[in-house]
C-alpha positions in Angstrom: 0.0 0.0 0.0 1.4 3.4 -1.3 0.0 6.3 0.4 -2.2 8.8 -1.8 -1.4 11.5 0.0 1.5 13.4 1.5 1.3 15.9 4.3 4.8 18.7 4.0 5.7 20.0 7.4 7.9 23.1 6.7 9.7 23.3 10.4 11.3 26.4 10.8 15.0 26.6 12.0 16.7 26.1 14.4 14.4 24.2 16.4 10.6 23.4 16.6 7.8 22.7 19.2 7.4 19.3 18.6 5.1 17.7 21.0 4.6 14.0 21.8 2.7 11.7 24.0 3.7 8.6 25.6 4.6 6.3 22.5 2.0 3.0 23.7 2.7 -0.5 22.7 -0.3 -1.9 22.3 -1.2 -5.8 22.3 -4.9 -5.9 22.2 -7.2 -9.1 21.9 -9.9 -9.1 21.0 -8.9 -5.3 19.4 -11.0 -2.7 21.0 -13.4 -0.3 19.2 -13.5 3.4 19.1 -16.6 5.8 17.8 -15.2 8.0 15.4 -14.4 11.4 16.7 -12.3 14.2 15.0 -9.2 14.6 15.9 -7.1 17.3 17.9 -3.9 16.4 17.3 -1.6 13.8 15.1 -1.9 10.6 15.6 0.6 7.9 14.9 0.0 3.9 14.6 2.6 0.9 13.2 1.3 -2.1 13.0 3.3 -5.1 14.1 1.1 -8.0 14.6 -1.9 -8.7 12.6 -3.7 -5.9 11.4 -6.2 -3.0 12.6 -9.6 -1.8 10.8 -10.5 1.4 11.0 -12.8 4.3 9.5 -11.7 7.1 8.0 -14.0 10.2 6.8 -16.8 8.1 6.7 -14.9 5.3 4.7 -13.9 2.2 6.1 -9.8 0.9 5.6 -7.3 -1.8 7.2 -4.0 -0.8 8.5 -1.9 -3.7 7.9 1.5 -5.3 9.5 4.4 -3.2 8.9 1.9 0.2 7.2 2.4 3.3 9.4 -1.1 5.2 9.3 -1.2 9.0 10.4 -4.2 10.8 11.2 -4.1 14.4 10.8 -5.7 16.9 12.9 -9.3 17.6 12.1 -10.1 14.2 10.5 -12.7 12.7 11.7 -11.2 9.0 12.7 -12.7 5.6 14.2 -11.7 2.0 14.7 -13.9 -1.0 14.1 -13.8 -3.3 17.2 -13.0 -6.9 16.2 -12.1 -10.3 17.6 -8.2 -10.8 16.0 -6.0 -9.5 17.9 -3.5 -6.6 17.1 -0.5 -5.4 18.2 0.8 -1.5 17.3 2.6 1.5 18.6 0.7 4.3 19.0 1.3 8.1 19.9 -0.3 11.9 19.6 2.1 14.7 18.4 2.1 17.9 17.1 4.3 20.6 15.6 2.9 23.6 17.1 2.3 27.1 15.2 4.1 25.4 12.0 3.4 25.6 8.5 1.7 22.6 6.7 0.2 21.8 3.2 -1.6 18.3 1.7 -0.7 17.4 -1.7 -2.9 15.0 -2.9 -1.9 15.1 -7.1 1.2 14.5 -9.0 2.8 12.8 -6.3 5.0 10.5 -9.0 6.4 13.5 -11.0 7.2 15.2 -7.6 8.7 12.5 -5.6 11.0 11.3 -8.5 12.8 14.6 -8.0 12.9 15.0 -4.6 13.8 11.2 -3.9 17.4 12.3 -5.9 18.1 15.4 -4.5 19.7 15.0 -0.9 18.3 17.6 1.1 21.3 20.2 2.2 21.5 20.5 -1.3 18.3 21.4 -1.9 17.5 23.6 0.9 14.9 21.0 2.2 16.7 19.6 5.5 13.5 21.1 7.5 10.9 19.9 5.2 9.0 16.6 6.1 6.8 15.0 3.7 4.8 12.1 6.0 2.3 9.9 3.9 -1.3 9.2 5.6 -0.6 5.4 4.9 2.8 3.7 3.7 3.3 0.0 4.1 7.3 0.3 5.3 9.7 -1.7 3.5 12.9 -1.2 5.2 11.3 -0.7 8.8 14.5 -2.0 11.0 16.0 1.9 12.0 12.3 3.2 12.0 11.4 0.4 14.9 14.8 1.5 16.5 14.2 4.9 16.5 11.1 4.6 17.7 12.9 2.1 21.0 14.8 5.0 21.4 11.6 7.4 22.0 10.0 5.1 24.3 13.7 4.5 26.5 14.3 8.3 26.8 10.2 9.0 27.8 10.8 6.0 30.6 14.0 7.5 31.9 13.3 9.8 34.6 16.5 11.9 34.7 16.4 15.6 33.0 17.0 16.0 30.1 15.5 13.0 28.7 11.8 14.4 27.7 14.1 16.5 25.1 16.1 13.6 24.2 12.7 11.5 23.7 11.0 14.4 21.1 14.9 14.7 19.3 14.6 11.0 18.5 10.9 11.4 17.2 12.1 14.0 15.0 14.4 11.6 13.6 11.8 9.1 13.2 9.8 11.5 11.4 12.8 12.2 8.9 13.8 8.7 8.2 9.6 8.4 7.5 9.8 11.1 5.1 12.7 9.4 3.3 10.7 6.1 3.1 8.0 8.0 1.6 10.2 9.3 -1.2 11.7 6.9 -1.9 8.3 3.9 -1.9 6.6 6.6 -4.5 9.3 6.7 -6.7 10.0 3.9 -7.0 6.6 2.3 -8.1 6.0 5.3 -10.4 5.1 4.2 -13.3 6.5 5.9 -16.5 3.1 7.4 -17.2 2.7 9.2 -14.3 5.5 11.5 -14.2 5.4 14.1 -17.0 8.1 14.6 -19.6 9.6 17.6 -17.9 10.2 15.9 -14.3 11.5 12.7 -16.2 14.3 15.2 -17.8 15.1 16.5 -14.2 15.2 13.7 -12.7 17.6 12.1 -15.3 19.8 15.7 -15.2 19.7 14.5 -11.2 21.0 11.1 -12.3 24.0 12.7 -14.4 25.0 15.0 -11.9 25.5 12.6 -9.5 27.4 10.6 -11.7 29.8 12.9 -12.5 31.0 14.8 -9.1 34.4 13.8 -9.7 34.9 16.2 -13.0 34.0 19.6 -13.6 30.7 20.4 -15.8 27.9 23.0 -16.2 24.3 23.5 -17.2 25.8 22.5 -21.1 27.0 19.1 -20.3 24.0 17.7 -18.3 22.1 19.2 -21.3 24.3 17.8 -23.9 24.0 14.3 -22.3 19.9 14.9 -22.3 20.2 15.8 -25.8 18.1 19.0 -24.7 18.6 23.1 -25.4 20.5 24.3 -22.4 18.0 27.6 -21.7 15.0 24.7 -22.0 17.1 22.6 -19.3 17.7 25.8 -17.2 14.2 27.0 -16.9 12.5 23.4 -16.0 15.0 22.1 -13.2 14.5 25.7 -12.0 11.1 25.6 -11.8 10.7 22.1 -10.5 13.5 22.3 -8.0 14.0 25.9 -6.9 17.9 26.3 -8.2 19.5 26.4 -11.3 21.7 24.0 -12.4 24.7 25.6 -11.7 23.7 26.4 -8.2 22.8 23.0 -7.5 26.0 21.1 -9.0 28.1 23.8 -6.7 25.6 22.8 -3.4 25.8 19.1 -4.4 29.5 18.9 -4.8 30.0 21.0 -1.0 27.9 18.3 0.6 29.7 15.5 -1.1 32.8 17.3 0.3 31.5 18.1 3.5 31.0 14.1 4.3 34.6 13.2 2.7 36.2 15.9 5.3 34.7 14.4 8.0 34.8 10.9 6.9 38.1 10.0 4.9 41.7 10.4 5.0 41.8 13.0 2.0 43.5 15.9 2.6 41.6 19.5 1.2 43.4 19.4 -2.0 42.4 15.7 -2.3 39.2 16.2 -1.2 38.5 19.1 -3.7 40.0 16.9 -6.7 37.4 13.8 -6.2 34.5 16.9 -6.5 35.9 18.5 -9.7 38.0 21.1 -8.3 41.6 21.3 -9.9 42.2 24.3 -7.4 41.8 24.0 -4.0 42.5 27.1 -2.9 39.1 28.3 -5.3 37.5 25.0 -3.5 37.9 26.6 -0.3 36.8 30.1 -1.5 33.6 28.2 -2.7 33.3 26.3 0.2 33.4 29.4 2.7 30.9 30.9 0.5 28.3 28.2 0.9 29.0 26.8 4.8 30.7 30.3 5.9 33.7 28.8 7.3 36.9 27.1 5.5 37.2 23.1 4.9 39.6 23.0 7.5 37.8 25.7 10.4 35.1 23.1 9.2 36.4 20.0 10.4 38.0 21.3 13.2 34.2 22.5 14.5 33.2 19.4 14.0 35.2 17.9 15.8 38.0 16.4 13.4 
């Protein structure tokens, strides 16, 4: 079960109001019934074991083993009582005063971008896109996260409560991720329009080719597309330019090799298509505000 709708949380940095209730693990037989009632708040429920019916606007539907369901404020939401047993955790959350939209069409065309663009380099690190209903596919971290959330909330000691919404955050990213990825992958070609197939192909080259230096003409070359045609869709459909986002891709691919290898800054700015480190490091400062080196040594390296 894909989900048919995506709900984009735009959290506003550095931090958010993120609120959440005990996380319950529930082991209910026979499962217990609710009237439906419209919601307050978020609600949250992974199913382990079995499965759980429920109603939804009026229409009945059946969360299955391993499909996250999210009910979203204002939805009026019920579940059918019923003799198999269930097992699920469950939790209420919400973001406080912060901005969110449904998008309900062209979800194909949208996620095939978004699923390739990592998102420092798009400017979407604070953006979640949840799913009403996803059946998870790779749920081992999201189970562990969500272990994590319910150690910190039993812990008494201070600090922890903080610790406990941190870890749901995660959760929440590593959900939206999921989401991205399940819809793009079982896109079918006719769902995503010419112009995000071309972007999302450009995507594909220019991840292919950080180790050499190119521009807007070389990914358009390779589409076998005019270059001003090029520039004005991934624009539109991404929110940078080509040349922008090569230059923000390449400084994250850096930023990881700086913290993570044994390359020194030259090296480092050779295997991202920089012959000249020194105009590495002038780019670099421009984007992160501090030089490779003042970079690692904040983070610790």
């Amino acid at each position: 079960m894909i989900t048919n709708r995506i709900l984009t949380v735009d959290l506003p940095a550095p931090g958010i109001s993120l609120n959440v209730s005990r996380l319950m693990s529930v082991i209910a037989e026979p499962t217990w019934g609710m009237a439906p009632r419209v919601s307050t708040e978020y609600e949250l429920f992974y199913v382990t074991g079995s499965e759980l019916s429920v109603v939804v606007e009026g229409k009945d539907d059946v969360i299955r083993k391993g499909e996250i369901f999210l009910n979203y404020p204002g939805q009026k939401f019920g579940i059918h009582r019923s003799e198999r047993p269930v097992s699920l955790l469950h939790c209420h959350f919400d973001f406080g005063r912060v901005a969110a939209s449904k998008t309900i069409t062209g979800l194909s065309d949208w996620a095939s971008r978004l699923s390739r663009m990592d998102a420092w380099t798009s400017g979407f690190s604070r953006i979640l896109h949840l799913p009403d209903k996803l059946a998870v596919r790779n749920n081992t971290v999201l189970l562990e996260t969500l272990r994590r959330v319910n150690h910190f909330q039993r812990t008494a000691e201070h600090g922890y409560a903080i610790a406990a919404e941190a870890q749901f955050l995660i959760f929440l990213q590593c959900l939206s991720q999921e989401t991205l990825r399940a819809l793009s992958a079982t896109a079918a070609p006719q769902d995503v329009s010419s112009s995000g197939l071309l972007v999302a192909h450009a995507l594909d080259f220019i991840e292919q080719k950080m180790n050499i230096n190119f521009s807007l003409y070389e990914v358009a070359n390779n589409l076998e597309i005019n270059p001003q045609y090029l520039s004005r869709i991934f624009k539109a459909q991404t929110g940078l330019t080509v040349g922008r986002y090569i230059l923000r891709r390449k400084i994250a691919v850096a930023k990881e090799r700086l913290l993570s290898t044994r390359m020194n800054i030259k090296q480092v700015a050779m295997s991202v298509g920089f012959n000249d480190a020194q105009y590495f490091s002038r780019r670099f400062h421009s984007e992160m505000g501090l030089s490779p080196r003042a970079y690692q040594l904040t983070m610790g390296v």
